[in-house]
N, CA, C and O atoms as CSV, one atom per row, in Angstrom:
chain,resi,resn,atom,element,x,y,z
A,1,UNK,N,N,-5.632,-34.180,-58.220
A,1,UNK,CA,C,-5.397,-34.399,-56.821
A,1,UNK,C,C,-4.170,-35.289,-56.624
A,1,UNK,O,O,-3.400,-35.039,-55.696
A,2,UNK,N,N,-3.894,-36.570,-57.657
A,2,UNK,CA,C,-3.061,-37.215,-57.078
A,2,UNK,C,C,-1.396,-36.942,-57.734
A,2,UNK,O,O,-0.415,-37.681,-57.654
A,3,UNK,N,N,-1.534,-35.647,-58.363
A,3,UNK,CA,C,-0.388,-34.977,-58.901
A,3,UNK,C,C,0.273,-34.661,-57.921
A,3,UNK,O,O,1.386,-35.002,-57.521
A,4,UNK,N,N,-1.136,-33.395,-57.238
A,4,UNK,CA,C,-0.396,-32.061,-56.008
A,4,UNK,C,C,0.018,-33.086,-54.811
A,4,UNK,O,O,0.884,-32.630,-54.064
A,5,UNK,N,N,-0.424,-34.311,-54.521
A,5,UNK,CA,C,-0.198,-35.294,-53.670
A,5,UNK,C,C,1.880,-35.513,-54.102
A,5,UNK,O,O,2.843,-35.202,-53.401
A,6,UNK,N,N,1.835,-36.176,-55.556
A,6,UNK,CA,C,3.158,-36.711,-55.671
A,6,UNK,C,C,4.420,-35.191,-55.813
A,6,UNK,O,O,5.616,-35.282,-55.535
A,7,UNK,N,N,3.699,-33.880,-56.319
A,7,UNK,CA,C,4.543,-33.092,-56.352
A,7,UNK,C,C,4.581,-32.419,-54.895
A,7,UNK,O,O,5.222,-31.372,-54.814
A,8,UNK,N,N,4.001,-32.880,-53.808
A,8,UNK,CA,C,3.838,-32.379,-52.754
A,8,UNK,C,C,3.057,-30.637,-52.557
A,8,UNK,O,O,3.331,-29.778,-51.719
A,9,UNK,N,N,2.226,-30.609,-53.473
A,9,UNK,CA,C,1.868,-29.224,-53.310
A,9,UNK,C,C,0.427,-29.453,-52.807
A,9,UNK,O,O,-0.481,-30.284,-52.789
A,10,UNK,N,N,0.825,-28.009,-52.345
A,10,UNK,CA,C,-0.753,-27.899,-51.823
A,10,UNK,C,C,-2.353,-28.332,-52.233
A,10,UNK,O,O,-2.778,-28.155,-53.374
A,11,UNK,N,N,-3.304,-29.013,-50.973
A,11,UNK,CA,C,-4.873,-29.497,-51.794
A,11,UNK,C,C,-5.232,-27.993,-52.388
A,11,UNK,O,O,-5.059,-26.811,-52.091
A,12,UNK,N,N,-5.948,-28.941,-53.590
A,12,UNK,CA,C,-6.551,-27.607,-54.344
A,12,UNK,C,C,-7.604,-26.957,-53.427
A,12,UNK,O,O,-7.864,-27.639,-52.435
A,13,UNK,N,N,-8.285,-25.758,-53.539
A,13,UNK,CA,C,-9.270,-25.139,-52.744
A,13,UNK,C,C,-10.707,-25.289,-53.508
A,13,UNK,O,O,-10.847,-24.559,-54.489
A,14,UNK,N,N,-11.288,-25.752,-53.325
A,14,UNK,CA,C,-12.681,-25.695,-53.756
A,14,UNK,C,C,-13.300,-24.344,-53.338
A,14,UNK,O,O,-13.316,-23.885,-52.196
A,15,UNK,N,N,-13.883,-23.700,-54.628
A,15,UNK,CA,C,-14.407,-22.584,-54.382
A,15,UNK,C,C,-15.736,-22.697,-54.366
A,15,UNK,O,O,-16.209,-23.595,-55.063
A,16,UNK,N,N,-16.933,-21.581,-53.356
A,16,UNK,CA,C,-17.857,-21.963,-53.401
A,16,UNK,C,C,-18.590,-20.707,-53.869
A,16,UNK,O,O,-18.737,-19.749,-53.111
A,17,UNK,N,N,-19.168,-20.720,-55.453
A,17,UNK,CA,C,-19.787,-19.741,-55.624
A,17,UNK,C,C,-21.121,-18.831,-55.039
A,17,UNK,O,O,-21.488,-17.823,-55.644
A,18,UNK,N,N,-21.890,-19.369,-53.627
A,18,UNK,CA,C,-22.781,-18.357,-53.144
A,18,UNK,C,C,-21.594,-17.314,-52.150
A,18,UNK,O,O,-21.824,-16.135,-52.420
A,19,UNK,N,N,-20.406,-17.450,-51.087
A,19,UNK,CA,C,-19.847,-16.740,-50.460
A,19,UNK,C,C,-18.439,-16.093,-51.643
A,19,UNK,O,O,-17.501,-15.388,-51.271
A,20,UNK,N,N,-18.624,-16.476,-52.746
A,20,UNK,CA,C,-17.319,-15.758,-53.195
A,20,UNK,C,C,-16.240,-16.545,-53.330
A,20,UNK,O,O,-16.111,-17.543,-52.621
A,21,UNK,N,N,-15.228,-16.152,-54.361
A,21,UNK,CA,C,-14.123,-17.088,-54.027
A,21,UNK,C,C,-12.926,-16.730,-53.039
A,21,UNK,O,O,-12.313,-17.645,-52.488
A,22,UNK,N,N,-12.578,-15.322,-52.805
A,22,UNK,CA,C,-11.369,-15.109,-51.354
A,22,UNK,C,C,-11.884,-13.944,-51.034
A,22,UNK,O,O,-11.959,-12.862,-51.616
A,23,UNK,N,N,-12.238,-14.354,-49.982
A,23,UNK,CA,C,-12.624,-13.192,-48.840
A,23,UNK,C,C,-11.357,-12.718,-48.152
A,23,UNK,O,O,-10.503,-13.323,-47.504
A,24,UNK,N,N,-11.555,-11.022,-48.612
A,24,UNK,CA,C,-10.273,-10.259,-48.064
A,24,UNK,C,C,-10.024,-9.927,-46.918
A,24,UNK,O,O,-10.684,-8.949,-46.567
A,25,UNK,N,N,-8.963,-10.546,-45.746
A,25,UNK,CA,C,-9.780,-10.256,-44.465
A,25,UNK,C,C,-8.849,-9.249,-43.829
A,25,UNK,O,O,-8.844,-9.112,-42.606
A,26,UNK,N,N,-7.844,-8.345,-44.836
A,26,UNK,CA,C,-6.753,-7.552,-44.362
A,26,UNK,C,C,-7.575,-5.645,-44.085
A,26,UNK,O,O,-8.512,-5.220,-44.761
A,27,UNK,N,N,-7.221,-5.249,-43.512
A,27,UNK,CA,C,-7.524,-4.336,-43.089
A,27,UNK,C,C,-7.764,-3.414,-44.505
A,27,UNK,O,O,-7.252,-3.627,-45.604
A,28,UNK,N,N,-8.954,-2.035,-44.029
A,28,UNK,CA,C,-8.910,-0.987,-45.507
A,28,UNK,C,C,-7.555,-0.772,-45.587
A,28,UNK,O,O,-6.527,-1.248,-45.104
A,29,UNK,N,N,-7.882,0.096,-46.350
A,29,UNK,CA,C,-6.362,1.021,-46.555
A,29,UNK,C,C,-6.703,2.360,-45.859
A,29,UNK,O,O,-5.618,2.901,-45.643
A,30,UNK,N,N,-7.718,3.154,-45.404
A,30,UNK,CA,C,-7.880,3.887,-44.285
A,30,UNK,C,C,-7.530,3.631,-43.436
A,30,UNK,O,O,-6.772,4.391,-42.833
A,31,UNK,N,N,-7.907,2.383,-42.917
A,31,UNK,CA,C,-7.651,1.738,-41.510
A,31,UNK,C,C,-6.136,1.906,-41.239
A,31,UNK,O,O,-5.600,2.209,-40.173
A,32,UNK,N,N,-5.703,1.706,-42.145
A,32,UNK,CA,C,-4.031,0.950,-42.260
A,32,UNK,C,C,-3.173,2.743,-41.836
A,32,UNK,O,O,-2.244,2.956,-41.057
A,33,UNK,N,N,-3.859,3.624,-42.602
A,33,UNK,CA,C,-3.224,4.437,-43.033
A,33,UNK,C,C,-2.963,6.135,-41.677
A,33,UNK,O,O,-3.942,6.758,-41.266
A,34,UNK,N,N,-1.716,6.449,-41.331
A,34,UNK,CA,C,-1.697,7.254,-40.103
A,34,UNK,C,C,-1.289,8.116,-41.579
A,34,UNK,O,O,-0.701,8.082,-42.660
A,35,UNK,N,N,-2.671,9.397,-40.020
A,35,UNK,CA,C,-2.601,10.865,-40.743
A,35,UNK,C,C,-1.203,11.562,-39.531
A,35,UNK,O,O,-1.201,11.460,-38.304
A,36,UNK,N,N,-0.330,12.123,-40.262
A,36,UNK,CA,C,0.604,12.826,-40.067
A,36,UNK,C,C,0.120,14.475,-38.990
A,36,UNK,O,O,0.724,15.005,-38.058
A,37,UNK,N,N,-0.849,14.749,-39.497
A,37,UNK,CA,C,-1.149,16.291,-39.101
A,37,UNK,C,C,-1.140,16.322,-37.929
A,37,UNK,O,O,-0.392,16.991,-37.216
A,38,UNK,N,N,-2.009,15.567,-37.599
A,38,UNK,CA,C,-2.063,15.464,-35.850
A,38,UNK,C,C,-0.943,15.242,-35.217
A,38,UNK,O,O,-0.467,15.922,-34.308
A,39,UNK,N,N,-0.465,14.176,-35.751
A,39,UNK,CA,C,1.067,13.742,-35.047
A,39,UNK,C,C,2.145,15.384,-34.899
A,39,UNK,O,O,2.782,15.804,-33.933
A,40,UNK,N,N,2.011,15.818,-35.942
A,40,UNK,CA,C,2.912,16.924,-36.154
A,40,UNK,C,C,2.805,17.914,-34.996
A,40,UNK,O,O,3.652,18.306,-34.192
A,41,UNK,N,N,1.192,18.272,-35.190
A,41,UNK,CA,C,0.575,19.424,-33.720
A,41,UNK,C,C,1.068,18.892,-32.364
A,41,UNK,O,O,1.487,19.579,-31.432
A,42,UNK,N,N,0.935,17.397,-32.413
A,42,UNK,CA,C,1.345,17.201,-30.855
A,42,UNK,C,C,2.593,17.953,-30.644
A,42,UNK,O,O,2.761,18.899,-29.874
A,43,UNK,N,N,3.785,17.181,-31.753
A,43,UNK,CA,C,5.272,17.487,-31.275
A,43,UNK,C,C,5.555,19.001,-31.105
A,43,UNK,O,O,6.616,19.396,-30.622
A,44,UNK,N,N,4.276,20.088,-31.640
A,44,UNK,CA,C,5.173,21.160,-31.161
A,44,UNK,C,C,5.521,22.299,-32.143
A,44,UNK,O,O,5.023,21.937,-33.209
A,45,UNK,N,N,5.787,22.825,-32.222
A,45,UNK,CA,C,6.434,24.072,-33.154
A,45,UNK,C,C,8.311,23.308,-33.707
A,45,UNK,O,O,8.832,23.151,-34.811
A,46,UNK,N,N,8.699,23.075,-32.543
A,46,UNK,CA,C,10.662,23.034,-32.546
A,46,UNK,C,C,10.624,21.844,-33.205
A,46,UNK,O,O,11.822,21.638,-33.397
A,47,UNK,N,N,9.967,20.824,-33.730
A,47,UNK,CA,C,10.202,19.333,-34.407
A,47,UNK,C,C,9.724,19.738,-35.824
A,47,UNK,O,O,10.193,19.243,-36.849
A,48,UNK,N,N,8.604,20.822,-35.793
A,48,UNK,CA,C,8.066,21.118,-37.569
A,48,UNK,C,C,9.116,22.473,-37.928
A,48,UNK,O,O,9.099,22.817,-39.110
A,49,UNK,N,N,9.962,23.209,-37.057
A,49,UNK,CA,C,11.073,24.202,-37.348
A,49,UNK,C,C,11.914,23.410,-38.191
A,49,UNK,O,O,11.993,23.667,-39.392
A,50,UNK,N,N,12.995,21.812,-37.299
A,50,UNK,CA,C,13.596,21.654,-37.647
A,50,UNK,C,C,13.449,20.968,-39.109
A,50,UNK,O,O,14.248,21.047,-40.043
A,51,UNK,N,N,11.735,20.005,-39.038
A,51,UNK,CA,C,11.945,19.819,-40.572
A,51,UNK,C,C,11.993,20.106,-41.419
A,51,UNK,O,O,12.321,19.496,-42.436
A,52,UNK,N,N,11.530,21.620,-41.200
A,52,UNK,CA,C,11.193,22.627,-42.509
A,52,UNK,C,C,12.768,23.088,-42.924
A,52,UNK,O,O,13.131,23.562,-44.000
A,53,UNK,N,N,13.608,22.790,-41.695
A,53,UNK,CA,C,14.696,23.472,-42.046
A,53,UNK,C,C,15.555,22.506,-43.087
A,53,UNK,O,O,16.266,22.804,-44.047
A,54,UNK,N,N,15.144,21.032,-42.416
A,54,UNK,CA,C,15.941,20.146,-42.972
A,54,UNK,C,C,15.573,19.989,-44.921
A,54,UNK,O,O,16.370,19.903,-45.855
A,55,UNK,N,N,13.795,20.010,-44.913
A,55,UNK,CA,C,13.630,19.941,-46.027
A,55,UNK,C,C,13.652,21.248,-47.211
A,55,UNK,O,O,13.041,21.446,-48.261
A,56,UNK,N,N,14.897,22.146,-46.282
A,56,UNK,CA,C,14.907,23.774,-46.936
A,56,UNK,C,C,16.280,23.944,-47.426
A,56,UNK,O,O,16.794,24.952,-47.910
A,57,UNK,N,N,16.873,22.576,-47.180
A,57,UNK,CA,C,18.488,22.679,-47.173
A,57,UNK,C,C,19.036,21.045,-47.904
A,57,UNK,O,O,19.134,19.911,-47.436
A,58,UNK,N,N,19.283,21.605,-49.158
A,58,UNK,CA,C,19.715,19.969,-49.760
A,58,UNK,C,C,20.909,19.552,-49.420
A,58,UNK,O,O,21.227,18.558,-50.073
A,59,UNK,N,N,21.668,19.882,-48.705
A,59,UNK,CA,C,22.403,18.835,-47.779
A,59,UNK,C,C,22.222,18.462,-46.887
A,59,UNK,O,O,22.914,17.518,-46.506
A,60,UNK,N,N,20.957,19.109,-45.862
A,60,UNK,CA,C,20.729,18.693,-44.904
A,60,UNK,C,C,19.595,17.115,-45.531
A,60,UNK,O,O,19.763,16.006,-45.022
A,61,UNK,N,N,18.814,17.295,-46.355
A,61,UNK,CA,C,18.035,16.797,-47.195
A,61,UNK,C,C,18.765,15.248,-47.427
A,61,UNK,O,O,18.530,14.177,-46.867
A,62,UNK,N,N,19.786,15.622,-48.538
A,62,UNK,CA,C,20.587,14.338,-48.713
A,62,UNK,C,C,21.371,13.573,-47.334
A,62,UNK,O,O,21.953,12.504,-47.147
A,63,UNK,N,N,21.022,14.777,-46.511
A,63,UNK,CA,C,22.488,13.793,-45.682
A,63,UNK,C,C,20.528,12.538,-45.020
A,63,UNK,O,O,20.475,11.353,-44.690
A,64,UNK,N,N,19.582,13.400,-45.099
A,64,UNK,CA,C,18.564,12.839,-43.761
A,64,UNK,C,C,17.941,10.943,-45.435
A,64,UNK,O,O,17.466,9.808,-45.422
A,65,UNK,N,N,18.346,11.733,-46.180
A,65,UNK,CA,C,18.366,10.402,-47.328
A,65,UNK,C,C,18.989,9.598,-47.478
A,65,UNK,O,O,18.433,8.543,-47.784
A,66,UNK,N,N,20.598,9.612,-47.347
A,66,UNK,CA,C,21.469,8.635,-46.875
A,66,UNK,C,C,21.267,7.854,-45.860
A,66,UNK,O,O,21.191,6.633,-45.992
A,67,UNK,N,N,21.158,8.460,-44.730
A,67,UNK,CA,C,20.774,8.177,-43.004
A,67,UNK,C,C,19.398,6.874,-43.075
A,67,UNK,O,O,19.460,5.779,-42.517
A,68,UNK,N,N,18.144,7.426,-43.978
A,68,UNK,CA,C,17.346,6.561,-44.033
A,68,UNK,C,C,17.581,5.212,-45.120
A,68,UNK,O,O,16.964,4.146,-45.115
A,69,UNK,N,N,18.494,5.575,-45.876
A,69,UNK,CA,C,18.836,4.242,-47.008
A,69,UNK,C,C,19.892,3.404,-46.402
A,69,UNK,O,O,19.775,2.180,-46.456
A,70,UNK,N,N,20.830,3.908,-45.877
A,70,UNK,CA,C,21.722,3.364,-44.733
A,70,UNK,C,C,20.815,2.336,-43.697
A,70,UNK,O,O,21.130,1.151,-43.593
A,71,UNK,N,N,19.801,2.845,-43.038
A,71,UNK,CA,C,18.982,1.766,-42.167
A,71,UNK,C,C,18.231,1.096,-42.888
A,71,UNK,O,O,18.336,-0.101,-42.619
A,72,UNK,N,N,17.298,1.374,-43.927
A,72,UNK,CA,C,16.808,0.201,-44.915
A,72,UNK,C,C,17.905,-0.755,-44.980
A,72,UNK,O,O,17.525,-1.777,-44.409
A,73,UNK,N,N,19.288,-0.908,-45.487
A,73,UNK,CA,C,19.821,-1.424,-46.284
A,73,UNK,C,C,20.189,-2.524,-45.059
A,73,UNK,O,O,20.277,-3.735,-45.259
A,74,UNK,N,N,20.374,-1.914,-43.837
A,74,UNK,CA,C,20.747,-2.649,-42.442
A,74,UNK,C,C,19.795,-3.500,-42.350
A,74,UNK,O,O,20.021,-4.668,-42.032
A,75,UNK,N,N,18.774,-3.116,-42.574
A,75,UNK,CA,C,17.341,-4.058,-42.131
A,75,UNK,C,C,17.234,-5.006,-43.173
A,75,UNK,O,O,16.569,-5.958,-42.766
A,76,UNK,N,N,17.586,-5.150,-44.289
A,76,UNK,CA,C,17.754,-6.067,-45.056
A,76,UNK,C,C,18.537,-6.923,-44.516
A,76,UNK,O,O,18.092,-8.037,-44.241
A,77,UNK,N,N,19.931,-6.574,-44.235
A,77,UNK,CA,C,20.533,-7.538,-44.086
A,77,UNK,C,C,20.653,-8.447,-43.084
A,77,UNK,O,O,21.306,-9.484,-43.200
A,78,UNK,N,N,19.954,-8.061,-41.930
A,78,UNK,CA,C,19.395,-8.419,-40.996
A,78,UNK,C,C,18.162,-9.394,-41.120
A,78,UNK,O,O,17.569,-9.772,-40.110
């Protein structure tokens, strides 16, 4: 205790073995997780044309891969 005091780190946590030691309180991974299908039916026939077209054509492909690594790379630097 009077270490984490002089190195300024955090009190230790006392764990209490009847509740467990870390209760996970982040969402499933179901929960977390959007199904695509539905989304797709809403937009339509002309939004699943163009992706099929895009993912039917490797330049259209690379250019829509650049486009998305280009904004990752923005959002980093940001």
């Amino acid at each position: 205790m009077r270490q984490a005091e002089c190195l300024n780190l955090p009190s230790p946590t006392i764990l209490d073995q009847e509740t467990g030691f870390c209760q996970d309180d982040s969402p499933f991974i179901e929960a977390a997780t959007t199904h695509l299908t539905n989304s797709m039916n809403d937009m339509g026939s002309e939004v699943s044309k163009t992706l099929e077209s895009i993912m039917n054509s490797d330049a259209d492909l690379q250019n829509l891969l650049n486009t998305i690594r280009n904004s990752v790379a923005g959002l980093k630097e940001n």
